[in-house]
C-alpha positions, 0 to 999 in steps of 0.5 A, spaced: 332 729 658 338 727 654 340 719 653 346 716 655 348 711 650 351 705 655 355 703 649 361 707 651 360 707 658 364 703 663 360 698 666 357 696 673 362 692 675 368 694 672 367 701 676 365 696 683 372 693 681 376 700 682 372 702 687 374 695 691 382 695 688 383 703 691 379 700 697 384 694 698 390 698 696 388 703 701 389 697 707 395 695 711 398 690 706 396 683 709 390 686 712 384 681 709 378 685 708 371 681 708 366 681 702 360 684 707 366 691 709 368 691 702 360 692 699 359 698 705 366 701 702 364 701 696 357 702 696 355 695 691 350 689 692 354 683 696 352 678 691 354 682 685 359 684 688 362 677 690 361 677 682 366 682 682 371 679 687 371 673 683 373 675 677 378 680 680 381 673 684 381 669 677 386 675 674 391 675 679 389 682 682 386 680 688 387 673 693 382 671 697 380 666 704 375 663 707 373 662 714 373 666 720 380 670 718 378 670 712 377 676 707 380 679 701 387 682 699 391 685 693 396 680 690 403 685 689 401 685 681 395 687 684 398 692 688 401 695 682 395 695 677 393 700 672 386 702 672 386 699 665 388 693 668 382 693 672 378 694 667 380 689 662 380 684 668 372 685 668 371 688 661 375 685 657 380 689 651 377 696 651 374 698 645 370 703 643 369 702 637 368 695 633 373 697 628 378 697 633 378 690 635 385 688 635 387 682 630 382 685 625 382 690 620 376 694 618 374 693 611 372 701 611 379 702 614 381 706 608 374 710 606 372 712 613 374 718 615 371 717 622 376 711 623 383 715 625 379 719 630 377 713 633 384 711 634 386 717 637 381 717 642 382 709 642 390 711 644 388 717 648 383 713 653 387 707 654 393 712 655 390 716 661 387 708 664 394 706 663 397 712 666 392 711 672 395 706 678 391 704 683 396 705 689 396 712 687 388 713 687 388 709 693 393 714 697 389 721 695 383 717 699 
């Protein structure tokens, strides 16, 4: 059986968070959606995904309220978001190789011929992430 390598795979979290954007996006606009209805839509553990929505709210994608009439929504920047946006809410900047990091140069930048193949396949991925909003995902639902 082939191996993955996890390295270059998005994380749990980060897919719960497009699949619960593309959820909330695909709700009437004021309609609160409550964590219990957004685990059984998205198909993610509660706890975990309370996790999620925190960090989702923290990033100004998302809003929440407790209480009875309570729930979560998308924020109108939220509303807007890219799935690269969503992303780098949960992940951080996206990488895939450690030589990519912004605000560093690689010291075998200019002996490594792999590095300008990770540039275009860097500059290829987050152009199709950035390309991707989360109301026209949500829309083909």
């Amino acid at each position: 059986m082939k191996k993955l390598n996890s390295s270059m795979q998005l994380t749990r979290a980060a897919d719960y968070a497009i699949r619960v954007m593309t959820q909330l996006a695909a709700s009437k606009t004021e309609e609160r959606i409550s964590l219990p209805e957004l685990a059984r839509a998205t198909g993610a553990p509660e706890s975990f995904l309370s996790k999620v929505l925190q960090t989702l709210t923290r990033a100004g994608l998302i809003v929440s309220r407790r209480g009875q009439a309570g729930g979560f929504r998308l924020t109108p920047r939220g509303g807007k978001a890219t799935m690269r946006e969503v992303v780098e809410a949960i992940d951080g900047e996206i990488l895939l190789n450690i030589c990519l990091f912004s605000g560093r140069s690689c010291p075998r930048k200019t002996r490594c011929t792999a590095h300008p193949v990770w540039v275009k396949a860097q500059e290829a991925m987050l152009k199709v992430l950035s390309g991707a909003k989360i109301s026209t995902l949500a829309a083909k639902r």
